[in-house]
Structure formats: C-alpha cells, structure tokens
C-alpha positions as CSV (number, residue, x, y, z in Angstrom):
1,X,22.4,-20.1,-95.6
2,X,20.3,-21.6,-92.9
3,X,22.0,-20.3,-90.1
4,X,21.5,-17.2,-91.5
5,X,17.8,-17.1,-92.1
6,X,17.2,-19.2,-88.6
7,X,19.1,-16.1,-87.0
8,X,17.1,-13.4,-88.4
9,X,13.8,-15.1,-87.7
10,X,14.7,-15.6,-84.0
11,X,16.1,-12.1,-84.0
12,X,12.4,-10.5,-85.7
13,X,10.5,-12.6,-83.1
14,X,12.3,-11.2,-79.9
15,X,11.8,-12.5,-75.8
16,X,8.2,-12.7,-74.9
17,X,8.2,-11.0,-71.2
18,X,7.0,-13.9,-70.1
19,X,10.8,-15.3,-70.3
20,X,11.8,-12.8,-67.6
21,X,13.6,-14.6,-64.8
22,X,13.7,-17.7,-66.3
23,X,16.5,-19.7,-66.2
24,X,17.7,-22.6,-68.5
25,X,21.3,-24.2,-68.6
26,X,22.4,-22.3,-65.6
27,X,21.7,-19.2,-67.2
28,X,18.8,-16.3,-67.1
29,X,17.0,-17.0,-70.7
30,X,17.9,-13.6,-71.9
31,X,22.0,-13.7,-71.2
32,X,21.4,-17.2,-72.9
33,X,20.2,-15.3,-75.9
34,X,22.6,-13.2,-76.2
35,X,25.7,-15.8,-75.5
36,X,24.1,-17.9,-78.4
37,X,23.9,-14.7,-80.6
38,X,27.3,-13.7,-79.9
39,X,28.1,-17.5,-81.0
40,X,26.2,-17.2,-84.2
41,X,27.9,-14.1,-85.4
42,X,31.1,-14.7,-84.8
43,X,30.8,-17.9,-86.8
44,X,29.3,-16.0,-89.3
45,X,32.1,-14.0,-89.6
46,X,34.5,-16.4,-89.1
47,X,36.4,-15.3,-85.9
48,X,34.9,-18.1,-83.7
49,X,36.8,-21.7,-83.5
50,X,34.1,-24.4,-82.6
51,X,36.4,-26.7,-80.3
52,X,34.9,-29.2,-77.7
53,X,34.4,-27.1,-74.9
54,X,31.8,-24.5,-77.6
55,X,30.2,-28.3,-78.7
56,X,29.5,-29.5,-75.3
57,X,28.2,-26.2,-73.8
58,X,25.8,-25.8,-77.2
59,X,24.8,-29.6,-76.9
60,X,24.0,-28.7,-73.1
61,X,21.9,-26.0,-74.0
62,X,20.0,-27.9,-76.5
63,X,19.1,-30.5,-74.0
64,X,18.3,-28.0,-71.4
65,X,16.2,-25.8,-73.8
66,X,13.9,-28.9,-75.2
67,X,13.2,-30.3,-71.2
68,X,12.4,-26.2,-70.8
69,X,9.9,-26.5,-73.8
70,X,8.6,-29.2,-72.7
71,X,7.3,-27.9,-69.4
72,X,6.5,-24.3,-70.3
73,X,3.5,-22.4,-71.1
74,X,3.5,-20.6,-74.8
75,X,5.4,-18.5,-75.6
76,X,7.9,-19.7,-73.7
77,X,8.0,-22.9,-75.3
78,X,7.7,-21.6,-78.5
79,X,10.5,-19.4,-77.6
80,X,12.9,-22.4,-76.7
81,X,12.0,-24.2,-80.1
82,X,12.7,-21.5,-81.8
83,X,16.0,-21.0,-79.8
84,X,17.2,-24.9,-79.8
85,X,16.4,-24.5,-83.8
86,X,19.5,-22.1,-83.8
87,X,21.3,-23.6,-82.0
88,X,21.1,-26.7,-83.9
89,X,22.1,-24.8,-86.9
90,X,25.0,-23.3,-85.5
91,X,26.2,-26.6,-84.8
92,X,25.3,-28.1,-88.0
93,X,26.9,-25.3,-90.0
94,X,30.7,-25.4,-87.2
95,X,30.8,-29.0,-88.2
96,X,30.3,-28.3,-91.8
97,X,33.9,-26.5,-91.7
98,X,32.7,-23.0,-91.8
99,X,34.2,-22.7,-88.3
C-alpha cells in the first residue's frame, strides 16, 4: 500500500532541526507532523472517518506545505515535499473507501 510505504519513509527520514519554530497552516511544523501521523494511522487501522471537515483541513495543509516549500531553504523544503507527498496519499487512499 502506498500510504503505507509513504509513511514509513517520512517516518525513517525524521524533522531536520532546521524545522524548529516553523510554522505552516497555523501550526508549529512539528505538531503538524504529528496531527498528520495521528491521521495516517488511524486510517490505517480503520478507526478514522474522513468527512469534510478532515478533507478541507488536509487540502489546506497541502496548499500551505507546497507555498512553504517553495520558499524554504533545504531541508526544509525537502521536508514539506516529503510531508505534502503523505498527505496526498492519505487523501487518495480516504477517498478510495478505506476510510
């Protein structure tokens, strides 16, 4: 599963330090992280319902992490790819049904 493998790679590749008080959709980068996280797994194991309000917050973030990419230094932009990739993925796989 792509989600899956997207996850683990983000998860192996950790915050650079140079994310440290940087803030993107309202939030610190690091809380960010771990609200995305906390949406990836419990899609994964199926206790998370992906209704409108979990679409348009992700979609926000996605917006808000690619206009952070593309006015950060590496590896902060790297970081944000890397990031939007999952959550593009955990949108692709709610709308799929899994959610």
């Amino acid at each position: 599963m792509q989600l899956t493998r997207i996850w683990r790679e983000h998860l192996a590749a950790g915050c650079p330090r140079e994310l440290a008080g940087v803030e993107i959709a309202g939030s610190d980068a690091r809380t960010l992280d771990a609200e995305i996280s906390a949406c990836v797994s419990a899609l994964l194991c199926r206790s998370l319902t992906v209704d409108e309000r979990i679409v348009r917050r992700l979609t926000d973030i996605s917006t808000a992490l690619a206009d952070k990419q593309a006015q950060a230094d590496e590896p902060v932009a790297a970081y944000c790819a890397r990031l939007n990739l999952l959550v593009s993925a955990l949108l692709t796989e709610s709308q799929a049904g899994r959610a």
